[in-house]
C-alpha positions as CSV (number, residue, x, y, z in Angstrom):
1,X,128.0,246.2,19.2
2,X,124.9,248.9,18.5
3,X,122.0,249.7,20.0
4,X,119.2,250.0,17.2
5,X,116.9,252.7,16.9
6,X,113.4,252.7,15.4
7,X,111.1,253.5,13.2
8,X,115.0,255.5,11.8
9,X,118.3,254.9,12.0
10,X,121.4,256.1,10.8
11,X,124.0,253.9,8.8
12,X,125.6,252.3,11.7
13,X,121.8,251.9,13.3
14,X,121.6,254.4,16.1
15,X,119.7,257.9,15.0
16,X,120.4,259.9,17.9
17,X,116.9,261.6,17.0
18,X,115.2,258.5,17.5
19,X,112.9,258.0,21.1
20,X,112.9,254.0,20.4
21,X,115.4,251.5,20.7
22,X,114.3,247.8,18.8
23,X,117.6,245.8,20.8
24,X,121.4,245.3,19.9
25,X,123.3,243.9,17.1
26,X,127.0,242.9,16.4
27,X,128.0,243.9,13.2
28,X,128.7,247.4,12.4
29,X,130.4,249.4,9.4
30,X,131.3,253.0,10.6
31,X,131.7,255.5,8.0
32,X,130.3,253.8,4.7
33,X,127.8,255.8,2.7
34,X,124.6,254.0,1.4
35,X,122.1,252.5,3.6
36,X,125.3,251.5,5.9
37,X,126.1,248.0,6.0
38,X,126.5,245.1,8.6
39,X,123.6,245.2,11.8
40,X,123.5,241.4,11.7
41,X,122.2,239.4,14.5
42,X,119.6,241.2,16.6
43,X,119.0,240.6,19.9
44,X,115.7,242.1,21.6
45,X,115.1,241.8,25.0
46,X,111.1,241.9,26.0
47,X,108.5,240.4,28.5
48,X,106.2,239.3,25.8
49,X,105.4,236.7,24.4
50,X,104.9,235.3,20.8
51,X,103.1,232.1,18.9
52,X,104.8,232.7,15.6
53,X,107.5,234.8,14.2
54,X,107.9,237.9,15.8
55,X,106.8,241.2,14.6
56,X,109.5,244.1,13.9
57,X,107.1,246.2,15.0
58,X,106.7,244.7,18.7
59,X,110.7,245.6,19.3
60,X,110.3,249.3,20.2
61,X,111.3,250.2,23.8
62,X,111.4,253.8,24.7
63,X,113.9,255.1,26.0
64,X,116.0,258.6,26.6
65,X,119.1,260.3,26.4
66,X,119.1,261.0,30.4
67,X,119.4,257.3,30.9
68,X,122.1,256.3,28.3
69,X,125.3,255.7,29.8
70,X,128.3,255.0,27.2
71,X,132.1,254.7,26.6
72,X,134.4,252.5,24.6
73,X,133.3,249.0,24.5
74,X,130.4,249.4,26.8
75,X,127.2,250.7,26.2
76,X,123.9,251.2,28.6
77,X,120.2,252.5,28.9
78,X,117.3,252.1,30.7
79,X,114.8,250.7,28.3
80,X,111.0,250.8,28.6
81,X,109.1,247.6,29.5
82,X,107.1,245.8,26.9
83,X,104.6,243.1,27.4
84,X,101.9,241.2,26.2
85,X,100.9,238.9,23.2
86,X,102.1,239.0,19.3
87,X,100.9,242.2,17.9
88,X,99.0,242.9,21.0
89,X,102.8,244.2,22.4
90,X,103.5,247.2,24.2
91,X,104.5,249.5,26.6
92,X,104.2,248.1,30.1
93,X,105.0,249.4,33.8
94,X,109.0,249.1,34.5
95,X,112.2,249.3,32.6
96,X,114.5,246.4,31.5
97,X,118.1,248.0,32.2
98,X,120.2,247.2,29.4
99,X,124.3,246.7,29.2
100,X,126.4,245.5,26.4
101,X,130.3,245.5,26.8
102,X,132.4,243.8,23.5
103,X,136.1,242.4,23.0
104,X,137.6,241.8,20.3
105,X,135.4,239.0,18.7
106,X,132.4,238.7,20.6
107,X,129.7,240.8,22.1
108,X,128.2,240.5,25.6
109,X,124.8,240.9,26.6
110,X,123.3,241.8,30.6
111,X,119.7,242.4,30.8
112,X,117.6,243.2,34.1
113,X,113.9,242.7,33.8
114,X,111.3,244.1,36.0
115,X,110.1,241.8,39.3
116,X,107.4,239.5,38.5
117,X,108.3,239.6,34.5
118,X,108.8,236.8,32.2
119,X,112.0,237.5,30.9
120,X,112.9,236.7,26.9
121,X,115.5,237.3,24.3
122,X,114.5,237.4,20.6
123,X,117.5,236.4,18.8
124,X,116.7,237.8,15.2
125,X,119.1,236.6,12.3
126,X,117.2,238.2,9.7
127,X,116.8,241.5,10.5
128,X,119.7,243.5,9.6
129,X,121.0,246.7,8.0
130,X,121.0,245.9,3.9
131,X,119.4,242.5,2.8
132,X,119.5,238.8,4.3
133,X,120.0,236.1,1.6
134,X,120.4,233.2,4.0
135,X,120.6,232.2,7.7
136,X,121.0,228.9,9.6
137,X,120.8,228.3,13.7
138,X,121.5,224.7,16.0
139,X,119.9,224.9,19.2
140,X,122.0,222.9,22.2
141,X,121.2,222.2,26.0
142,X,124.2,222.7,27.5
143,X,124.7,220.4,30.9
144,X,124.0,223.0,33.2
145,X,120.7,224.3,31.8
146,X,122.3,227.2,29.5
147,X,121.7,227.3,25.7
148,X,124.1,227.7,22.8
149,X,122.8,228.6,19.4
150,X,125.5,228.5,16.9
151,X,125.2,229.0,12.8
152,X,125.7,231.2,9.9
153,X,124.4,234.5,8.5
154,X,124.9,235.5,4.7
155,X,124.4,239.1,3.8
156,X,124.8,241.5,0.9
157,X,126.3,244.8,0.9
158,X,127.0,247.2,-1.9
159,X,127.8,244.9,-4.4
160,X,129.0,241.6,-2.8
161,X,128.2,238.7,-0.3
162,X,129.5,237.6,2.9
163,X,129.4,235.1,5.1
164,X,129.5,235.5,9.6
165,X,129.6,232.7,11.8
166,X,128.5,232.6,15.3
167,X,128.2,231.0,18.7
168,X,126.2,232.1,21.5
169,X,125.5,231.0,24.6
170,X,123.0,232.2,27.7
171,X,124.3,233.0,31.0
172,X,121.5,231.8,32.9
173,X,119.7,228.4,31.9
174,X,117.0,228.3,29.9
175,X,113.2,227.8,30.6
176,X,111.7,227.3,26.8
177,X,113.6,227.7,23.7
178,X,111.5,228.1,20.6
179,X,112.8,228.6,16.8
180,X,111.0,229.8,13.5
181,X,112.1,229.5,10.2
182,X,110.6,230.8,6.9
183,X,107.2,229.5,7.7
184,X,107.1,231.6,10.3
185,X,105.9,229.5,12.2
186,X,107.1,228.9,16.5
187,X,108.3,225.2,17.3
188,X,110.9,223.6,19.5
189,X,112.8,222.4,16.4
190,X,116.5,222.3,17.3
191,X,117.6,223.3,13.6
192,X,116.5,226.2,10.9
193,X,117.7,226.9,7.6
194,X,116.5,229.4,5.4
195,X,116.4,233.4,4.8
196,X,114.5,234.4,8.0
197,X,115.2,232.7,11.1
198,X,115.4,232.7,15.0
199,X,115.2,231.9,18.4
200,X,113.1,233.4,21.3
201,X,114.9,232.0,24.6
202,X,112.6,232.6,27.7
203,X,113.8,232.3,31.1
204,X,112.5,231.5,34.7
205,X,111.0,234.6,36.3
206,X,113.1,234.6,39.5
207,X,116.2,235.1,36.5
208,X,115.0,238.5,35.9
209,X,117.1,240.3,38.1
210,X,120.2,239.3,35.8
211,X,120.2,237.5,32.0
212,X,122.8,237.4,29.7
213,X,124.2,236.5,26.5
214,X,127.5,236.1,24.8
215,X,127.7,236.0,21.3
216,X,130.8,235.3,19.4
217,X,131.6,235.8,15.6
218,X,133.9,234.2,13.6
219,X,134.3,234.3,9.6
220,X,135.9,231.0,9.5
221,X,133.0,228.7,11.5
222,X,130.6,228.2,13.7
223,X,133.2,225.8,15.5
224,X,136.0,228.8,15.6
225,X,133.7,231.1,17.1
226,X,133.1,228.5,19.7
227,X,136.8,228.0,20.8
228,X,137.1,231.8,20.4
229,X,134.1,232.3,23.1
230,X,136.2,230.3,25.3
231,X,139.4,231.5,24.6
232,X,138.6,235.3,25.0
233,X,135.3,235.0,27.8
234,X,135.5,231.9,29.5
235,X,134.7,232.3,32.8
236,X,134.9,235.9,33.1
237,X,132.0,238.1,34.4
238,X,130.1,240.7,32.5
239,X,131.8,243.3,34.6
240,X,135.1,241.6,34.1
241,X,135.2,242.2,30.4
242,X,133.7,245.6,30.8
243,X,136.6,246.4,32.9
244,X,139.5,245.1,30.9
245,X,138.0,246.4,27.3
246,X,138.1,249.8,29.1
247,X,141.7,249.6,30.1
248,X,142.4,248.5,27.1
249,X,141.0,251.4,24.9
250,X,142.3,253.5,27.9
251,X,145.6,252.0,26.9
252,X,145.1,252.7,23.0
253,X,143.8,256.3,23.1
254,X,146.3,257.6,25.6
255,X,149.0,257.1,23.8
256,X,148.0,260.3,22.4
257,X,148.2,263.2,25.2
258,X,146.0,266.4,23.9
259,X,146.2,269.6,26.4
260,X,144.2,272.7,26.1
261,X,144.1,276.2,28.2
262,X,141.3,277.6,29.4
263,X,141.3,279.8,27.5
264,X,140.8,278.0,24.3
265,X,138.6,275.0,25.8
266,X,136.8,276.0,29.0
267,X,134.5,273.2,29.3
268,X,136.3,270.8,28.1
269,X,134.5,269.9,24.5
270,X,137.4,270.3,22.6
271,X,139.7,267.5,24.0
272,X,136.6,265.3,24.5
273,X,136.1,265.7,20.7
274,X,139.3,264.7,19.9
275,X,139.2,261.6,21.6
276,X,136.4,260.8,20.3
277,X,137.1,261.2,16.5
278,X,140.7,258.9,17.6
279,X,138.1,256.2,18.9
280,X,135.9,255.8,15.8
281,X,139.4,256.1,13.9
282,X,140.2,252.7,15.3
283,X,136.8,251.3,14.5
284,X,137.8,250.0,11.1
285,X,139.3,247.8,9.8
286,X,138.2,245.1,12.2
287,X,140.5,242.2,13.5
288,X,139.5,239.2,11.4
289,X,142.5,236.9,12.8
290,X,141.1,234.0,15.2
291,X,142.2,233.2,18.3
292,X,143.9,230.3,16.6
293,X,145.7,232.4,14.5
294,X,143.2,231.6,11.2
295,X,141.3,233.9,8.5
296,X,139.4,233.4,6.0
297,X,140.5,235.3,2.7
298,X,138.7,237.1,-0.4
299,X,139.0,234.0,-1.9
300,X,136.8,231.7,0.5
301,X,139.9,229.6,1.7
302,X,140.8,229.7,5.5
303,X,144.9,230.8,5.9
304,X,147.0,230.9,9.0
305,X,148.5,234.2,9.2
306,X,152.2,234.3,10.8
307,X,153.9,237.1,12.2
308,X,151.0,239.8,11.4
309,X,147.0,239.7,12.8
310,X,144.9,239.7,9.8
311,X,142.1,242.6,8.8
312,X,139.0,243.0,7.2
313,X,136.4,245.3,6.7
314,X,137.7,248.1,4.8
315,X,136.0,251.8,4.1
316,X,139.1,253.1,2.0
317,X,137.0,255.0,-0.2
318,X,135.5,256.9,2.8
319,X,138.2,256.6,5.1
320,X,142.0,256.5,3.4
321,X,143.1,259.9,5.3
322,X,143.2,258.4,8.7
323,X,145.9,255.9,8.4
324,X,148.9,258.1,8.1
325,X,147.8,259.4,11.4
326,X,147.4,255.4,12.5
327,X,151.1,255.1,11.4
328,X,152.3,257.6,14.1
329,X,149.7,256.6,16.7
330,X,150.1,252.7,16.5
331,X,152.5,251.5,14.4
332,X,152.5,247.8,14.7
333,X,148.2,247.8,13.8
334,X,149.5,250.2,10.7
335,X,151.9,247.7,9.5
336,X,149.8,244.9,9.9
337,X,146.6,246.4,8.0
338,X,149.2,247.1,5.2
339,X,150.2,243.8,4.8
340,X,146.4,242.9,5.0
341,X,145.6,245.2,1.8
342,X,148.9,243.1,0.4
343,X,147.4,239.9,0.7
344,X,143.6,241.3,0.0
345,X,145.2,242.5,-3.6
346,X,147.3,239.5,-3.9
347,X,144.6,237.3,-3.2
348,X,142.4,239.3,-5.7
349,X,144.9,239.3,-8.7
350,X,143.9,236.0,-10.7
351,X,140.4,237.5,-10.9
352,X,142.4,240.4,-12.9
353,X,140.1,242.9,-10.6
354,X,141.4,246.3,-11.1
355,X,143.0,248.1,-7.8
356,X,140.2,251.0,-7.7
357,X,137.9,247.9,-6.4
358,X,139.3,247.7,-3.1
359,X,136.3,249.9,-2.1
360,X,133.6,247.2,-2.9
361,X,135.4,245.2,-0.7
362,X,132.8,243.1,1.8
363,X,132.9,243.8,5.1
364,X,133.8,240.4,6.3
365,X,134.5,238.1,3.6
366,X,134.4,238.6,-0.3
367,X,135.1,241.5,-2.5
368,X,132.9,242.1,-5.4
369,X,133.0,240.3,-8.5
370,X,134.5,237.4,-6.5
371,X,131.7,235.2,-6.5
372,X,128.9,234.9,-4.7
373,X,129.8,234.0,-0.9
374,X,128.3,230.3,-0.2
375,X,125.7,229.4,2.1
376,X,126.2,226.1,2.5
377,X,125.9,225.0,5.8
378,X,128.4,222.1,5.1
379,X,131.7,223.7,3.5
380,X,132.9,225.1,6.3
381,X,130.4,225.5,9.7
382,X,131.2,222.1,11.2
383,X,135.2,222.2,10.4
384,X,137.7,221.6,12.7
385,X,139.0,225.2,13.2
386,X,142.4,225.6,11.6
387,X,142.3,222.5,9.2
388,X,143.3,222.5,5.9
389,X,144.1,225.9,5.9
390,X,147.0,227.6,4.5
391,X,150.3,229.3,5.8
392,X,150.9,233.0,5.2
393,X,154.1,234.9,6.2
394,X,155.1,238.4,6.5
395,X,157.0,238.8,2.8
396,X,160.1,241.0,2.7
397,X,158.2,243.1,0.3
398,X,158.8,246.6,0.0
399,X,155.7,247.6,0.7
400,X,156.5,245.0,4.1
401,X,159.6,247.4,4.8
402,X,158.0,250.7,4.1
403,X,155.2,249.9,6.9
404,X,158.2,248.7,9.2
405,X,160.5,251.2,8.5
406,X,157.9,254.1,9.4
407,X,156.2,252.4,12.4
408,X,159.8,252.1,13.6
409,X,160.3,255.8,12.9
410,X,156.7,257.1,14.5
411,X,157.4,255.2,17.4
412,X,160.9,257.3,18.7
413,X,158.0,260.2,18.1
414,X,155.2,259.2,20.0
415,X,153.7,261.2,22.6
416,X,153.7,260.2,26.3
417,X,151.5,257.4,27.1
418,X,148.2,258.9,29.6
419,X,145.3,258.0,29.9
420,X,142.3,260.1,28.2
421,X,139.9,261.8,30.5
422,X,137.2,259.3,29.9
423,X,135.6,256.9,32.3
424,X,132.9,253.8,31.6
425,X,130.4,256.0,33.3
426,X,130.5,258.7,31.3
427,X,127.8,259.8,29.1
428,X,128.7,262.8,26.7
429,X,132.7,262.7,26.9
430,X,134.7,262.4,24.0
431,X,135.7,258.6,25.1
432,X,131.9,258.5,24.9
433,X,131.8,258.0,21.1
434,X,128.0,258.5,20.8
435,X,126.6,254.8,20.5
436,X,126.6,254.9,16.7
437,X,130.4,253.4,16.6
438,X,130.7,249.6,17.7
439,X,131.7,248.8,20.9
């Protein structure tokens, strides 16, 4: 997850020169070049209130450095207040204290609103980093009040399509849910399909003390991000998942211990540094493996991968040095992200695509040149996850053994596990990882 600066942003969406945050999105690409890619789904919390499609432009919420708190997977700020009507939006008295926290899959949202304010979340699917060239949202009541929003994205990035799924659900239940499509125009219409659409979701003013929002992506469908919501959240707290994502980096990044004198680091910077260039090391590629054990591959069709978890969204181009140090520091993601590129080229060779390619790969789906992802709302949203999908094994390749053999190797060699000297509450440490990397 990323918080979003405005009017500028850098390519993962946070400028740290910027005085204006627009909201939070789930899709990042660390260390491309371009315009960055990724940014998808926006989510802008505000106390005003629209009658048509929501202007860009009303998103800004000041905010400063002082009140940014950040660490891995967790992210908060003190926003400033924004109220009134359409383009009549701005700056009111109070602050809406923003949290995000992420896992593996999804992203989780916990907003605080000022007393007396009429709390909304603009849930943006077009706005994102590159270009939008289609975008689809259900609306469902849930029993209890809540509301899920579930559908696809489709995006372009350097070259090639590709596809997200989501589900998303509100932690509190819902006073008015309004959706707009490419008319532009506000309605309680339970379904959109087009380029630019949305939901604002406005909740009862004695909520504002605490909304939320989980929102969970899935390249396969909108039904596999659903069972992956409940298989990694379900009825865990905001504060739960904060707390277990930070053991769990805590876990990663101190299995590297880094010691300096005095002398040589006095304050401290240096080691922080370091564990913050190890954190953003691990930012891509991303887990693409369901919590059913499915992925989808370059070529559209949805495998079950056995024995190895499954990633996407490669930088090789800009980032090939760092995964000789991955091989020493975690061997078992080094040996699965090999076998990935095996069945990302494997997967690839019918198209005759030349290997220098692998750096126009998408960033969730397609690589270029592989056809234009599809935005049909029918080929794969409603699917059962995990049917007709096919079976993938870890070959006894040689490329296989190489990764084996040296993970084996690197492991007799790794350091004593510690902890880094980080904490959730930290705002300029090197576990801080300054907002631009995704949570």
């Amino acid at each position: 997850m990323n918080p979003r600066t405005t009017p500028g942003r850098n390519n993962t969406g946070y400028d740290y020169a910027q005085s204006q945050i627009s909201g939070f999105t789930h899709t990042n690409l660390d260390g491309v070049g371009g315009s960055g890619g990724g940014g998808d789904i926006l989510v802008v919390p505000t106390s005003g209130s629209y009658t048509s499609r929501p202007g860009t432009g009303t998103y800004a919420h000041a905010f400063s450095h002082d009140d940014e708190v950040a660490g891995p997977g967790h992210y908060a700020v003190s926003l400033g207040n924004i109220a009134g009507t359409d383009g009549a939006i701005a700056a009111a008295p109070g602050t809406i204290e923003a949290e995000v926290t992420a896992t593996t899959r999804s992203g989780v949202h916990r907003y605080q609103f000022p007393d007396g304010a009429t709390p909304s979340l603009v849930v943006d699917l077009a706005t994102n980093n590159t270009s939008r060239i289609a975008s689809s949202l259900d609306v469902e009541r849930l029993d209890d009040g809540r509301t899920a929003l579930s559908g696809e994205i489709v995006g372009h990035f350097y070259n090639a399509s590709y596809t997200m799924y989501y589900y998303a659900t509100t932690t509190r239940p819902t006073a008015d849910v309004r959706t707009w499509g490419d008319d532009r125009a506000l309605t309680d219409a339970t379904t959109q399909d087009g380029r630019d659409t949305g939901a604002i979701l406005t909740f009862d003013p004695a909520d504002a003390g605490e909304i939320g929002l989980e929102v969970t992506l899935s390249p396969v469908s909108a039904a596999q991000a659903r069972t992956d919501q409940e298989n990694e959240l379900g009825d865990l707290g905001f504060d739960e998942v904060r707390e277990r994502t930070h053991a769990e980096w805590n876990a990663k990044l101190g299995k590297v211990d880094v010691t300096a004198s005095l002398a040589t680091d006095p304050s401290g910077d240096v080691e922080r540094l370091f564990y913050t260039h190890l954190y953003r090391m691990f930012a891509m590629p991303m887990n693409a493996t369901s919590t059913s054990g499915t992925y989808r591959g370059v070529d559209g069709a949805v495998h079950r991968a056995q024995g190895f978890t499954y990633y996407d969204s490669w930088a090789t181009w800009d980032d090939f040095r760092k995964f000789s140090v991955l091989a020493y520091i975690d061997p078992a993601m080094y040996r699965d992200t090999v076998q990935s590129m095996v069945y990302l080229f494997a997967t690839r060779r019918p198209r005759a695509r030349a290997a220098a390619s692998a750096g126009s790969c998408t960033p969730f789906r397609r690589c270029a040149g592989s056809g234009r992802a599809s935005s049909s709302r029918t080929r794969s949203r409603r699917a059962t996850p995990g049917s007709s999908v096919s079976t993938r094994r870890t070959p006894p390749s040689s490329v296989w053994w190489a990764a084996t053999a040296r993970g084996t190797s690197s492991a007799a060699t790794s350091p004593t596990t510690r902890a880094p000297r980080c904490s959730s509450a930290t705002t300029s440490t090197a576990c801080r990882s300054s907002p631009t990397s995704s949570a």
